[in-house]
Structures are given as structure tokens and as C-alpha cells.
VOLUMDO-841014 format. One record per residue (C-alpha): residue number from 0; residue in three letters; x, y negated, z. Coordinates in Angstrom, 3 decimals, always signed. Layout:
N
NUM; ALA; X; Y; Z;
...
END
This chain:
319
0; UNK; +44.955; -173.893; +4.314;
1; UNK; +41.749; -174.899; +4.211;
2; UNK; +42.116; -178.585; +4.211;
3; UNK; +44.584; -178.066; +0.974;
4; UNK; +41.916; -175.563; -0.721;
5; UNK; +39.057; -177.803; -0.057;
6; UNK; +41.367; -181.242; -1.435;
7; UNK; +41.746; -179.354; -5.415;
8; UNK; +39.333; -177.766; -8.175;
9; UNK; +39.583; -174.265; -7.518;
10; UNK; +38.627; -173.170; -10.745;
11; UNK; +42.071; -175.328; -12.000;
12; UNK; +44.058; -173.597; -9.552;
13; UNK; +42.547; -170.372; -10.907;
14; UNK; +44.159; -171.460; -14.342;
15; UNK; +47.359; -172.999; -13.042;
16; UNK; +47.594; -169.240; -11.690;
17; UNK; +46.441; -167.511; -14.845;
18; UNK; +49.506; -168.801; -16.494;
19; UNK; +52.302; -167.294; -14.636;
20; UNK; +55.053; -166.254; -16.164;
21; UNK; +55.132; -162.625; -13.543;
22; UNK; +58.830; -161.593; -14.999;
23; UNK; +60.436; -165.322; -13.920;
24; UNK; +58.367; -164.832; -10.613;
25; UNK; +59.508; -161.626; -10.338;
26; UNK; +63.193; -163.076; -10.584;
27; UNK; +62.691; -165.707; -8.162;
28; UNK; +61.865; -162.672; -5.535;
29; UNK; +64.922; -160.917; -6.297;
30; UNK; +67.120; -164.070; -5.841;
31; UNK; +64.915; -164.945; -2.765;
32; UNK; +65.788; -161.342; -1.108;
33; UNK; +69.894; -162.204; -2.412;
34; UNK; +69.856; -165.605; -0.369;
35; UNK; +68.782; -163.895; +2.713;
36; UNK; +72.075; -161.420; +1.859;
37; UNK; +73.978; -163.914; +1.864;
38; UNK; +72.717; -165.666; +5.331;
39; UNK; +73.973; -162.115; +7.148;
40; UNK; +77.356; -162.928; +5.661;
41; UNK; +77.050; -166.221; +6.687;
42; UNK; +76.376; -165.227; +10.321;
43; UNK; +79.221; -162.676; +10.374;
44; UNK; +81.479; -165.720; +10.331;
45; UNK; +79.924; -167.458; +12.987;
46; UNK; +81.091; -164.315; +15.648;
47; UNK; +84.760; -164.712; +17.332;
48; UNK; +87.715; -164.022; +15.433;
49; UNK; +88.031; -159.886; +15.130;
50; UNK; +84.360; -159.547; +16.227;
51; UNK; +82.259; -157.355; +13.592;
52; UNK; +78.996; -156.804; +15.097;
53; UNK; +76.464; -153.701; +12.855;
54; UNK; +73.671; -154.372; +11.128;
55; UNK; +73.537; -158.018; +10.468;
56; UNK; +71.902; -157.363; +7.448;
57; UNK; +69.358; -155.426; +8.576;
58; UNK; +68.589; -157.297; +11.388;
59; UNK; +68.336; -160.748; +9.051;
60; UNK; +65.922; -158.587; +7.134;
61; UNK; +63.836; -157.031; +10.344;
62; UNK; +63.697; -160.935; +11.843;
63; UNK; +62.331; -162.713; +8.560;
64; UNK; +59.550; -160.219; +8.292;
65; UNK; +58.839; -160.366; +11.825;
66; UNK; +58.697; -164.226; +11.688;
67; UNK; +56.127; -163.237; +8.862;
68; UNK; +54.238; -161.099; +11.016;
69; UNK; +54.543; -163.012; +14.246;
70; UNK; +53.646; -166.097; +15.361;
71; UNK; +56.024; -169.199; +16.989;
72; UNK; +59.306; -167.686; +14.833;
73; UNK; +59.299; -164.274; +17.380;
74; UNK; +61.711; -163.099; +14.251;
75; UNK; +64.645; -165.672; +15.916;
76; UNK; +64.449; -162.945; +18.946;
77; UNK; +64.088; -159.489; +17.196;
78; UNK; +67.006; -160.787; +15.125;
79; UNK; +68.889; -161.005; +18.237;
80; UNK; +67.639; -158.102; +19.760;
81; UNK; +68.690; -155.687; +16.686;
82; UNK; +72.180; -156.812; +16.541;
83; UNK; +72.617; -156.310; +19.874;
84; UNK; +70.848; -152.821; +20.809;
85; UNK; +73.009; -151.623; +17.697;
86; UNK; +76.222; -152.981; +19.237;
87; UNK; +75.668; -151.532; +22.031;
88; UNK; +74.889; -148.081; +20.966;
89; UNK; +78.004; -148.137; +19.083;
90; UNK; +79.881; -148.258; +22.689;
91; UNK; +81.052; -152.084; +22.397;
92; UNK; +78.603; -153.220; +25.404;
93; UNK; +75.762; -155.504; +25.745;
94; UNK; +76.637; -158.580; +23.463;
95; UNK; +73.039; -160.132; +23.638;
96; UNK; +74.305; -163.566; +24.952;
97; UNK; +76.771; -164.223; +22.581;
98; UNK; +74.221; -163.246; +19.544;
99; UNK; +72.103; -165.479; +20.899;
100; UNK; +75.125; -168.439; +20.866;
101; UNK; +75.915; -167.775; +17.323;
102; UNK; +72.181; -167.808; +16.067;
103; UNK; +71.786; -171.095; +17.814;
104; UNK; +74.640; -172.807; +16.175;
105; UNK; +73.293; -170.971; +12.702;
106; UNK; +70.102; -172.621; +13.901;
107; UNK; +71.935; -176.461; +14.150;
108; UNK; +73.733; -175.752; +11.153;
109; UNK; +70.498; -174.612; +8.912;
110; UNK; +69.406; -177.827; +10.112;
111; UNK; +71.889; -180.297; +9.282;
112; UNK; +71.512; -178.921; +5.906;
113; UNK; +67.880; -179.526; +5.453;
114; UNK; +68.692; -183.532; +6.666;
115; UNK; +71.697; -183.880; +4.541;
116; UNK; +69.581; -182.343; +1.652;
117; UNK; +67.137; -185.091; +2.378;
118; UNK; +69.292; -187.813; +2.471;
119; UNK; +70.915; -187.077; -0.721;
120; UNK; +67.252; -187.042; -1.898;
121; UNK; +66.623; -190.636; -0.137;
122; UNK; +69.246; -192.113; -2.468;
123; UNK; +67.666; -190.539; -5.617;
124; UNK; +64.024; -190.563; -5.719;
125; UNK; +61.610; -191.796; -3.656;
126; UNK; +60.526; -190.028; -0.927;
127; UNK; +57.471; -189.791; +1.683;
128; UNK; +57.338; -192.133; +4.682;
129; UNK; +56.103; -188.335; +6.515;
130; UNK; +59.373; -186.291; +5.241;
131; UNK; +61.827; -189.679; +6.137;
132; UNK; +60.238; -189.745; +9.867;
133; UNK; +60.412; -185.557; +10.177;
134; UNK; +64.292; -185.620; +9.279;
135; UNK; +64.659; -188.533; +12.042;
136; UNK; +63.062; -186.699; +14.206;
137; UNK; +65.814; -183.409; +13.400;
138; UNK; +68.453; -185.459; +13.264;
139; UNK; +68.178; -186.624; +16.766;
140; UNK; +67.364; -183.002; +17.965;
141; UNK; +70.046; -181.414; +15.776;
142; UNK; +72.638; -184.570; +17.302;
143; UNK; +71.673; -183.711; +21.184;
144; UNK; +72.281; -180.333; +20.017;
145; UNK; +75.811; -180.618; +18.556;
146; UNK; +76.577; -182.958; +21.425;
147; UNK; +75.552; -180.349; +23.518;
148; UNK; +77.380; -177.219; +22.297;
149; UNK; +80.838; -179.729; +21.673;
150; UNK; +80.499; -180.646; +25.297;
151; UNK; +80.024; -176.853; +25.987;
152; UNK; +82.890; -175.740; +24.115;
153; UNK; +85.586; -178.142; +24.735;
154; UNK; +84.833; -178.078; +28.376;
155; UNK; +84.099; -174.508; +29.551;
156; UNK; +85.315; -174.606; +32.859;
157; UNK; +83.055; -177.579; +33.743;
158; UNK; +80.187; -175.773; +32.282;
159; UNK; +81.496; -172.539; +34.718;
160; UNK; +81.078; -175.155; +37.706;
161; UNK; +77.709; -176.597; +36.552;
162; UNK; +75.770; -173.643; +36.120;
163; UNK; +77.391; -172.166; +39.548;
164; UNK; +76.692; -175.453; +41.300;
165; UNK; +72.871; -175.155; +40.265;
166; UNK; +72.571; -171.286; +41.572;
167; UNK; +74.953; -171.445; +44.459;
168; UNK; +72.128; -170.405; +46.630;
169; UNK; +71.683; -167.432; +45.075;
170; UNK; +74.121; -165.248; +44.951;
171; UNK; +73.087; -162.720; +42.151;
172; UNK; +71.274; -165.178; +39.985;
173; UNK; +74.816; -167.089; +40.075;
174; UNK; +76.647; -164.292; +38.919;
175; UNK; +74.216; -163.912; +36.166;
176; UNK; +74.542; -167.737; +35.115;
177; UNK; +77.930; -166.928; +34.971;
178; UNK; +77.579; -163.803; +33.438;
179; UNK; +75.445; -165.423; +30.495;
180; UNK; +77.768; -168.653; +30.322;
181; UNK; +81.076; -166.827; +29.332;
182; UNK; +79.289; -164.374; +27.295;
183; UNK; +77.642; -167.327; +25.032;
184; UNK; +80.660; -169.045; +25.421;
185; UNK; +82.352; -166.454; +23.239;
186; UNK; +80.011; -166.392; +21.079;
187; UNK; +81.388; -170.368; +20.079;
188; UNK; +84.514; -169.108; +18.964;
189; UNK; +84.052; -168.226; +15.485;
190; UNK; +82.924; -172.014; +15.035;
191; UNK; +85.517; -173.112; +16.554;
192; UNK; +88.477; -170.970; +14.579;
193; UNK; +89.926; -172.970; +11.852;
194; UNK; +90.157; -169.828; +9.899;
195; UNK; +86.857; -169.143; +9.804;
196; UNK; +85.752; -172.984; +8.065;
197; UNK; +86.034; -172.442; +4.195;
198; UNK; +84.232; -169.185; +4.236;
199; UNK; +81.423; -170.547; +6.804;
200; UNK; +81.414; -173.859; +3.879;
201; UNK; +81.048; -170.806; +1.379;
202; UNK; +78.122; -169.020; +2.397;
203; UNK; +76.342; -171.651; +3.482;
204; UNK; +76.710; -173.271; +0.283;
205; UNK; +75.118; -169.891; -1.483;
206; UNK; +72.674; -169.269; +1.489;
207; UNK; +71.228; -172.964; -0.036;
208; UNK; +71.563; -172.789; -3.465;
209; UNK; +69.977; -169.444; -3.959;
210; UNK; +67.057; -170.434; -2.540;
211; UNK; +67.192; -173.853; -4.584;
212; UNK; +67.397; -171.842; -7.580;
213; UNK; +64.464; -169.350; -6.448;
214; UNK; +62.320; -172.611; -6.297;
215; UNK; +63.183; -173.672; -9.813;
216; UNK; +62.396; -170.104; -11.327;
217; UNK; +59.513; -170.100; -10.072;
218; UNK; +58.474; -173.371; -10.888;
219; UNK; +59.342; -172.315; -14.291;
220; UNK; +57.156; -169.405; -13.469;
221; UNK; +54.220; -171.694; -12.501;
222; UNK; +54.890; -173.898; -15.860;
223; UNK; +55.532; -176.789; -14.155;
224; UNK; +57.678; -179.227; -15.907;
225; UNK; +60.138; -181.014; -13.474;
226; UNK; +63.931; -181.586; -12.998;
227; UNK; +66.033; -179.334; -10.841;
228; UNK; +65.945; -181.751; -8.370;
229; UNK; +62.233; -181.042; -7.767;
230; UNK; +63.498; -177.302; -6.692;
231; UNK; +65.681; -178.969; -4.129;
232; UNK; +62.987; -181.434; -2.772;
233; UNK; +60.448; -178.337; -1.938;
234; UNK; +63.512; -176.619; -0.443;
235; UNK; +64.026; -180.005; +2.102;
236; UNK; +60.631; -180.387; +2.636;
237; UNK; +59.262; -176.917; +2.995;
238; UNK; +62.765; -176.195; +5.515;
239; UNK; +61.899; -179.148; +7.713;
240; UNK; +57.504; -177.624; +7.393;
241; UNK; +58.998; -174.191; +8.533;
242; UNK; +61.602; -175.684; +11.765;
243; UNK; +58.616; -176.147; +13.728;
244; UNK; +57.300; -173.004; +15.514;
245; UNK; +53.518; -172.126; +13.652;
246; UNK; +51.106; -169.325; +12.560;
247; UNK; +52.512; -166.073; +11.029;
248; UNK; +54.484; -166.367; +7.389;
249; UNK; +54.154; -170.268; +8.246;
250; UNK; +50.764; -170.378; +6.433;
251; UNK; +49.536; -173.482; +5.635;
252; UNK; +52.464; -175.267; +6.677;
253; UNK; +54.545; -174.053; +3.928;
254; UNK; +52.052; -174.689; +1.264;
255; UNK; +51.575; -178.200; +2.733;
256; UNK; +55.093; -179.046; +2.546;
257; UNK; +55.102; -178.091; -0.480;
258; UNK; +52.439; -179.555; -2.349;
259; UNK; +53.886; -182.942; -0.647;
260; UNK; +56.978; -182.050; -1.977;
261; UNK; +56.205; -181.974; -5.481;
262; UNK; +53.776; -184.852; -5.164;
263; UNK; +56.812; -186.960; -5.286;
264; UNK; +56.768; -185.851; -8.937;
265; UNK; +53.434; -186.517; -9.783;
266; UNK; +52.597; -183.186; -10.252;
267; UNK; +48.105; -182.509; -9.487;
268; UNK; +47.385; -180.718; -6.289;
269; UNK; +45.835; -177.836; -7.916;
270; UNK; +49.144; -176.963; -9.649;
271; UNK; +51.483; -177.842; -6.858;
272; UNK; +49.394; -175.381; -4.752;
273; UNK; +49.428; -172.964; -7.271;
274; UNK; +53.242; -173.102; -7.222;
275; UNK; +52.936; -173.145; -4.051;
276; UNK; +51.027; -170.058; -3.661;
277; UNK; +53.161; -168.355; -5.783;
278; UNK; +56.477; -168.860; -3.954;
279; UNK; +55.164; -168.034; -0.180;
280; UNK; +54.350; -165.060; -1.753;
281; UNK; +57.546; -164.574; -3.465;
282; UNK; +58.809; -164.408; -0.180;
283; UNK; +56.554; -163.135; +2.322;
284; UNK; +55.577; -159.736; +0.590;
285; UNK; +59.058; -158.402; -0.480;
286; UNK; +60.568; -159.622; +2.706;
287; UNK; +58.161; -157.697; +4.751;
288; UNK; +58.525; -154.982; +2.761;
289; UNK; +62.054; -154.835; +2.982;
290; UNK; +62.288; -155.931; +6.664;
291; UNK; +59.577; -152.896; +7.223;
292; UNK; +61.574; -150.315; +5.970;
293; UNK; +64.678; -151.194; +7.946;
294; UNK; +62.671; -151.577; +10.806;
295; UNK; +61.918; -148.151; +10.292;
296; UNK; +65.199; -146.935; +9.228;
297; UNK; +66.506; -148.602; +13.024;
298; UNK; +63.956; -146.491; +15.003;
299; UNK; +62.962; -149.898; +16.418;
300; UNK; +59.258; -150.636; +16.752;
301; UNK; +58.759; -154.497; +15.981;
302; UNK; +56.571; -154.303; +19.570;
303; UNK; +59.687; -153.235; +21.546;
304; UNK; +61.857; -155.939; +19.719;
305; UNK; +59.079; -158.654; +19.832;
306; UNK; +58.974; -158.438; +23.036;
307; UNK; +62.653; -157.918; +24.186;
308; UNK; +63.773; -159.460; +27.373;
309; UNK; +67.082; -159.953; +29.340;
310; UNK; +69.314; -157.300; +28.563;
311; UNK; +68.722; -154.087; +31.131;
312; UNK; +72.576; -153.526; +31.141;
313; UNK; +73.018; -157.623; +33.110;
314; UNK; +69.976; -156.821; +35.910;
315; UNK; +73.293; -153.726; +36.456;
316; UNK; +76.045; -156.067; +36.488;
317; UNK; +74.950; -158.556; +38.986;
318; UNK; +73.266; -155.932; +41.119;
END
């Protein structure tokens, strides 16, 4: 942040800001808050055939303002954490493993998105040496990563044998590891279930294009004058800023991204900031508003859930 405040005139980004359009801003929030709506319908479909887990919305809500509140994206693990002390207190058992599988492949998916968005991008404009190497880079992560989970899920039984192999020697951390392995190995089946494809394709397509369109109001808000396409760039760029684990609300990285990301359009730093400004905030103060008051609705304090560990219900079932 201070690097990009000391590289513009502040007094133009006082008057890039003075000319806000507040009600288009104000828009941009709401369809923000709608996109992250749609991600809990999104994950829904991501849980085994039959399986409706409580309180995905909430808990979508309760994680993004804890990732705006905490540093290193701590919101990945209350997220988890809600969904599964509310499943359990609705008598369907501890479910935290298989939470935690279906966030990771939301994780892998999220990601592919954000390099597919880029490539498409690659073949339209031109784009920054800096945003081509970062969507290398999460290609090859998200690639290991897909290898890894199809590996997982067409072989289970060999992934059974590995993790007992590697804690034979201990007899209750092995029936843990295997405790943890079919448990997350559920949680693969809702990817895996043909059924479940066109409305996964669905909601991922509106749990992108909301957000896209949040960009463009606002940079109709800001009264900057570029193409859609501009909305989508800031939406690649600022989603590959955010993937890597940084301060609270992602300051500085987001604005960073950004900035970059419009630079491609040859829009001046003091107004891509200004935009910039603008839309963190768009997010990060209604979010945490609305994550706070479910947070408080759940009776769960964002310490307890911050700080969540293995399940208390597993140290029973391999004791």
C-alpha cells in the first residue's frame, strides 16, 4: 500500500474519488454479496449425492469476513469448521474431513477458472509478462493437484494401503489416517457423480460472472471508460493477487493486482487505484458486516473457529 500511494498524485486520486457515482457503487456491493450466494450453492453440489450439509451459506459468509479479518486465508478453515460443528449438532456426526475434501476441490476448481480466464485474455489483449508467469505458476500447482485428487479417487483402495503403510507403526494414528482417508474420500463423490456436472457448470458460471459484472459497475462507478473486458481482466488478475496466502482483506495485494490490471488499458495509476480503492471496499465492509452478524447468529466466536483443530469426536474414535 504504500509503495502504490507513494507511485500517484494523491490530490488526483482525491478527485478520481470525488467523482463516484455512490448509487452504481452501491450496486456493485449488492451484486458482490449475490456472487458469494451463489458460491454456497455452488459448494452444495460439490457434497455426495443425497448429502445436504446446514448452513453453507452462512458459513461462506462467516469465512470471507474472517479471511478479511485474519491473516494467511484463516477464513478457508472457519468455513470448514461452521459447516461441520452445525452438521454435527444436527445429529449427522462429525463430517469435518469430507468438508475439508470438497473445499479443496472448490479450491482447484476456483483456480482453473482464474487460468482459463487468463488465457482467453492472452488471445485478446496483451497482457503482463508478471500475470503470464503467475498463471504458469497455478497451472502447474492446480495440474499436481487434479493429478492428485484423480489418482485419489479412481484408486481408493491404494490410497487405503498407502496411508496405512506410512502409520503401520502406530496403531491409533493408523486408524486415524484411515479414519480421515475414507471420510475425505466421500467427500469426492459429488465431483465425481455425473448428475451433479451441469449444475456444478451452472453455478460456477454465475459464481464468475457476478463478480465480473460487480467490477464493471463499479468501474462505471469510478468513471472509468473501458470495455467489459477490462472488468474481466481485474477479476483474473486480482483472483490470481488473492490465491496466495497475505495480510488481512488482502490489502495491498488486491489493489496491486488491480492497478496492474487495468494498466493493460492505459488507464493513470491514480485512477486505477481509485477504482481500486473503491471495489476492496465494496467488498470488504459489507462482507464483514454480513459475515459478523451470522457469526453472531451461530453462537460461534471467530476465536474458537479461527483456531479449530482436529475434530474432538476422531481423538474418540481411534481411542
Amino acid at each position: 500500500m504504500v509503495w502504490l500511494f507513494a507511485s500517484v498524485d494523491l490530490r488526483a486520486l482525491g478527485g478520481q474519488l470525488a467523482l463516484t457515482d455512490w448509487r452504481l457503487a452501491a450496486v456493485s456491493a449488492a451484486v458482490n454479496l449475490a456472487s458469494l450466494w451463489t458460491r454456497a450453492w455452488r459448494w452444495r453440489w460439490l457434497f455426495p449425492p443425497g448429502v445436504h450439509p446446514p448452513g453453507l451459506v452462512p458459513a461462506v459468509m462467516i469465512g470471507y469476513m474472517a479471511n478479511n479479518v485474519l491473516p494467511l486465508r484463516a477464513g478457508e478453515v472457519v468455513r470448514v469448521y461452521v459447516v461441520s460443528r452445525r452438521w454435527s449438532a444436527a445429529g449427522a456426526g462429525e463430517r469435518f474431513w469430507l468438508v475439508l475434501a470438497t473445499l479443496v476441490v472448490e479450491r482447484v476448481l476456483d483456480s482453473l477458472t482464474v487460468v482459463a480466464i487468463l488465457a482467453t485474455l492472452v488471445l485478446l489483449i496483451s497482457v503482463p509478462p508478471a500475470l503470464e508467469w503467475a498463471a504458469a505458476v497455478v497451472l502447474v500447482i492446480d495440474a499436481v493437484a487434479v493429478a492428485v485428487l484423480v489418482a485419489t479417487a479412481a484408486r481408493p483402495g491404494t490410497t487405503r494401503s498407502l496411508a496405512r503403510r506410512l502409520t503401520r507403526r502406530w496403531p491409533r494414528l493408523e486408524r486415524l489416517a484411515t479414519h480421515v482417508v475414507d471420510t475425505s474420500l466421500r467427500g469426492l463423490d459429488g465431483i465425481r457423480a455425473p448428475a451433479h456436472w451441469p449444475p456444478l457448470a451452472l453455478w460456477t458460471a454465475a459464481a464468475w460472472v457476478l463478480p465480473a459484472a460487480a467490477a464493471w459497475l463499479m468501474l462505471r462507478a469510478a468513471r472509468v471508460d473501458v470495455p467489459f473486458l477490462a472488468a474481466w481482466a481485474v477479476l483474473a488478475a486480482v483472483g490470481l493477487g488473492v490465491s496466495i496466502p497475505s495480510a488481512p482483506g488482502y490489502v495491498g495485494v488486491w489493489h496491486a493486482a488491480a492497478v496492474l490490471a487495468l494498466g493493460i488499458f492505459g488507464v493513470p495509476p491514480a485512477v486505477a487505484l481509485g477504482f481500486a480503492l473503491l471495489l476492496h471496499a465494496s467488498h470488504y465492509v459489507p462482507v464483514t458486516l454480513v459475515g459478523w452478524g451470522y457469526l453472531v447468529r451461530e453462537h460461534v466466536s471467530l476465536g474458537e473457529a479461527a483456531h479449530a483443530r482436529r475434530p474432538a469426536t476422531l481423538d474418540a474414535d481411534v481411542g
